[in-house]
N, C-alpha and C positions, 0 to 999 in steps of 0.2 A: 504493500500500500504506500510505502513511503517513496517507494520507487517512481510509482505511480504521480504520486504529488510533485513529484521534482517535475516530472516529465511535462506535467500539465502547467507549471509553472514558466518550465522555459519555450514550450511552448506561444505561452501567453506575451512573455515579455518577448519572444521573438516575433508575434504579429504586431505589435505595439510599437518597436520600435521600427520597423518595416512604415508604417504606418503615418511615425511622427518626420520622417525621413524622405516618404514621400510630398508628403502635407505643407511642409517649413512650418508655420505657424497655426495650432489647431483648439480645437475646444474638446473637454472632455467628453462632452456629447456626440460628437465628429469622430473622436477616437472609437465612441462604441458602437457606431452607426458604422465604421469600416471592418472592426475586429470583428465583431458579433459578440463581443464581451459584457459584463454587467459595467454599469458604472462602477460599482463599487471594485470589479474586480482590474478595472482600468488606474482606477484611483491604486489600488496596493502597490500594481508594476509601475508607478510613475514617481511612485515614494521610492522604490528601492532602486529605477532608475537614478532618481536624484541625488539619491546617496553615493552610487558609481561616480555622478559625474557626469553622467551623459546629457539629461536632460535639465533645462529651465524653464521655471514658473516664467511669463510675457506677461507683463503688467497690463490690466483691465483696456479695451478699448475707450479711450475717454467720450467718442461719442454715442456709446452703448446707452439705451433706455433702461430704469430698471438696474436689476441685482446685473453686475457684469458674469459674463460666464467666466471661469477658469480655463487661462490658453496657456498651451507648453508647446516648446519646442526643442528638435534635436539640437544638442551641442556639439556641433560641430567640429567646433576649436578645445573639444576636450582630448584631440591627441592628434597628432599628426604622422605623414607620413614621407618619405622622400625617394623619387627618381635618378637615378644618376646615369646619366650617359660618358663611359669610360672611354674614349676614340683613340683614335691615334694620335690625335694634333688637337684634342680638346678635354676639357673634362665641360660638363654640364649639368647641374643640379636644380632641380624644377619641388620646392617643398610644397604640400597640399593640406587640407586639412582634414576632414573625417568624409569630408562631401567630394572630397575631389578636385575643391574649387583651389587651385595654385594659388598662393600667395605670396611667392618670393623664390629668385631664380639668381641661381651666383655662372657665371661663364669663367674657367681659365684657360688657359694652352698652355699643354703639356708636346713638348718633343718628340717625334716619333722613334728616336733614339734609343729615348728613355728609356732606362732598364724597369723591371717590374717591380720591385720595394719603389724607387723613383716616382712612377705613375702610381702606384697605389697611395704614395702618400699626397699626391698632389689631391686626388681624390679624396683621401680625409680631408685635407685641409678645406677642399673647394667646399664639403657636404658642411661641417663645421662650421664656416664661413653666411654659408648661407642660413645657419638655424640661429647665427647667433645674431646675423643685421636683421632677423624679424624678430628677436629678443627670445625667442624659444628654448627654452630649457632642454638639456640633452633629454632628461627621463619621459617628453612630451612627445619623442619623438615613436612610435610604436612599430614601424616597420621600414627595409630601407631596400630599396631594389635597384639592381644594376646593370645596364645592359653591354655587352663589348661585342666587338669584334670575335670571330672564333668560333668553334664548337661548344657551346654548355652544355654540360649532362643535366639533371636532372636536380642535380645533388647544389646544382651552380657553381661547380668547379669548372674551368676549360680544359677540356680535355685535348685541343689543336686549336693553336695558332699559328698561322704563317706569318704576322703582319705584323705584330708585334715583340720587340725581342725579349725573351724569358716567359714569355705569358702563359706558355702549355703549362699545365698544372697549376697554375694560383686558383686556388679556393675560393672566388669573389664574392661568392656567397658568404661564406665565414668573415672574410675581414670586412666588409659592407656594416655585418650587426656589430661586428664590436667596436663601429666608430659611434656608435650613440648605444649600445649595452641592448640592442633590441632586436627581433630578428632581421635578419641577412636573408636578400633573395638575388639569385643572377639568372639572366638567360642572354643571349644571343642580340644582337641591336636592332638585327630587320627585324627576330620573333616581336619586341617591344615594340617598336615601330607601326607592326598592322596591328598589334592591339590596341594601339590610342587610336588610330585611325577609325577602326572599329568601334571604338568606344564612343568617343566624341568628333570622327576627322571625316571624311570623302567617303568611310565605307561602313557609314552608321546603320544602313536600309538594305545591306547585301551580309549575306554569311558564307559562300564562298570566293575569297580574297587573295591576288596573287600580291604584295606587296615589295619592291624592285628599290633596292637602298643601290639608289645613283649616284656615287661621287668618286673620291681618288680610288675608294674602289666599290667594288657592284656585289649586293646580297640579296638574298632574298627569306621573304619570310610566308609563312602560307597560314590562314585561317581556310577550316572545314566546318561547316554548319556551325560558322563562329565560333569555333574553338581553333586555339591555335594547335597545329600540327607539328608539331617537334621531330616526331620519329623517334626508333628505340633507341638513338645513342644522342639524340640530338642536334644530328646533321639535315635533319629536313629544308630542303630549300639552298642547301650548300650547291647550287649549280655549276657555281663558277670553280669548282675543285676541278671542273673537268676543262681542260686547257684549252681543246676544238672550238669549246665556246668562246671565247677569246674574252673574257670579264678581265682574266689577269691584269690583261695588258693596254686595255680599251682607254682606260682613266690616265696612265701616261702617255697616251699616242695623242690625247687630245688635247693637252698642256704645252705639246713640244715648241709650242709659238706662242705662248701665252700662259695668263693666270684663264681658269676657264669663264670667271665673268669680262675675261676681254674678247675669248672667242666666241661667247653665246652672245655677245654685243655687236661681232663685228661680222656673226654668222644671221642675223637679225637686220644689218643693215643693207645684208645683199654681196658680204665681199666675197668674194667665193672660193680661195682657200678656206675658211674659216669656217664658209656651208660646208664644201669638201672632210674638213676633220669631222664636225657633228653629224653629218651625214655618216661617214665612216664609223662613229663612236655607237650613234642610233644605229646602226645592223647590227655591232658585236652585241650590244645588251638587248637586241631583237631576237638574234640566234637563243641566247638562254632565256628570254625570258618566253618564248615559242614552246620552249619545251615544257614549261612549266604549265602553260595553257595547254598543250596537249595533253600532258598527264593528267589534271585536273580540272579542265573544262570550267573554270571559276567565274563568278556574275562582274566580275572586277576585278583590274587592275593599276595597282595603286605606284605611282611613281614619286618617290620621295630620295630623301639625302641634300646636298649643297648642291647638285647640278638643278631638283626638281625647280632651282628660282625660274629658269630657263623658260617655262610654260612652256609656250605651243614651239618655239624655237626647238625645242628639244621633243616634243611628242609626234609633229607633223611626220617629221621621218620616221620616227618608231614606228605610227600607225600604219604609215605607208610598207615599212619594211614585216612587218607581223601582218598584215595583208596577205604580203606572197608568203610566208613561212607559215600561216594556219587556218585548218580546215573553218572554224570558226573565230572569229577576235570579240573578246567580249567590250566593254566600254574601257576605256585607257584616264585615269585622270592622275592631274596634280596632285599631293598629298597637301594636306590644309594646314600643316605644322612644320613642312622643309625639314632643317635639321635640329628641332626641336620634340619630334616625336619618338627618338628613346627614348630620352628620359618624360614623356610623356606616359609612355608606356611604362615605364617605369614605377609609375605612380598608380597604373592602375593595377598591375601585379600587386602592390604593396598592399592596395587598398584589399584587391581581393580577398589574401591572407588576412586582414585586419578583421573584414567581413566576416569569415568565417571562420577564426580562432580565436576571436576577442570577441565580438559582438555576437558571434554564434548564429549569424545570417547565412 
């Protein structure tokens, strides 16, 4: 029986807080009219909410007739979480709050050099950096998610890296939590990548997603019936391991004249080595990302990284080149985040975890 009580308890405060979350700001009446709960039994879970932390009493509407009703709402800002986008040539930390909603973003550059203790600290210091200019207390901080270059297992260790030196084997997972003593999550930049996009970006209304991280180098990341697709070792979406595709080498053949915002500018004005390279660049990331749409036949394809500034400069020939490479092309767009959506994703991973191990959603 007692078993039973608990069940029906977490039950209760698990539709309530679903409830307060979805609502912003709600009245006890409202609360019971969505649960199907008693008033009184809304009223016990909102006391013992209160006492977590989660929730707050909203003082009376002042232009209410009459007794005001009793309004609460989720707290938000009773814990937060953090994104981190570990790159080659950047660190980026995007903090959020219990909702999602970002509230402060630190950027640094890190060397591509850089050995691994090197970028890993630059990474505490950037995550650090960022919790302390919002005044945030480390123990506020409840989960911290990271996403790199590489293979991630599972475990959020990297199991292969080509791109960065020493990175095979660092645990990212592990040192992530013990820069604020909370949990540690890593996965992969492009997996991170479709999931903000997913979440909030260009592929909110579709569940099969090919996502294409376009810059000095090319990844990709794949959601299935909006889930992401990792595979059993966590190579899913690794296309460019395979050389014929030509991702290797696509991002330096298209620099050899340029920083790439002077050839997507001077490929945009009509000069025509510069269409020539982009043109060139769009068939290599055409070739893989072809294949991805043939294996997966997906409702979308999402084109993100430092090239996606590019727009249509850069999708015109894709389009045209994934034309002749597949039996079907599904819609092609820009990613709505550029190179902000690691660690976007970043933050929903955390969030997830938070969801479901904390809040018990």
């Amino acid at each position: 029986m007692l078993g039973d009580a608990s069940l029906v308890r977490k039950v209760n405060t698990q539709a309530t807080l679903r409830a307060l979350r979805s609502e912003g700001v709600t009245t006890l009446t409202r609360l019971g009219r969505i649960t199907g709960l008693s008033r009184q039994t809304v009223e016990a879970v909102l006391d013992e909410l209160g006492e977590r932390g989660w929730v707050r009493e909203v003082p009376p509407d002042g232009g209410a007739m009459g007794r005001p009703a009793r309004r609460f709402a989720f707290r938000a800002d009773a814990g937060y979480v953090l994104g981190v986008d570990v790159g080659a040539n950047k660190i980026l930390v995007s903090l959020a709050d219990l909702n999602g909603q970002v509230v402060a973003s630190e950027r640094a550059l890190v060397e591509e050099a850089a050995s691994a203790p090197e970028r890993l600290a630059a990474a505490e210091r950037t995550a650090l950096a960022c919790a302390d200019r919002f005044g945030i207390a480390r123990s506020r901080v409840w989960a911290v998610a990271a996403g790199t270059v590489g293979i991630v297992d599972r475990s959020g260790r990297v199991t292969l890296s080509l791109v960065l030196p020493g990175w095979t084997g660092v645990d990212l997972a592990a040192h992530a939590g013990r820069w604020f003593g909370c949990k540690g999550l890593a996965d992969n930049d492009a997996n991170l990548a479709a999931l903000a996009e997913h979440w909030c970006g260009s592929a909110q209304h579709t569940q099969d997603i090919v996502y294409v991280l376009a810059g000095r180098r090319a990844g990709a990341g794949i959601l299935i019936g909006g889930r992401l697709h990792r595979g059993r070792s966590g190579g899913a979406g690794e296309i460019g391991a395979l050389r014929q595709v030509g991702w290797e080498d696509a991002g330096r053949a298209l620099t050899e004249k340029g920083s790439p915002d002077e050839v997507f500018a001077a490929a945009g004005a009509g000069e025509q080595p510069a269409v020539d390279a982009v043109d060139s660049f769009a068939w290599n990331l055409a070739v893989g990302t072809s294949a991805l749409i043939l294996a997966i036949d997906p409702d979308l394809v999402v084109i993100g990284g430092g090239y996606a500034r590019a727009g249509e400069v850069l999708l015109a020939p894709l389009r045209r080149h994934l034309d002749d490479l597949c039996l079907s092309v599904p819609e092609v767009v820009i990613s709505t985040f550029g190179d902000e959506s690691v660690a976007l994703g970043g933050v929903r991973l955390a969030l997830d975890h938070v969801e479901r191990e904390v809040l018990g959603l």
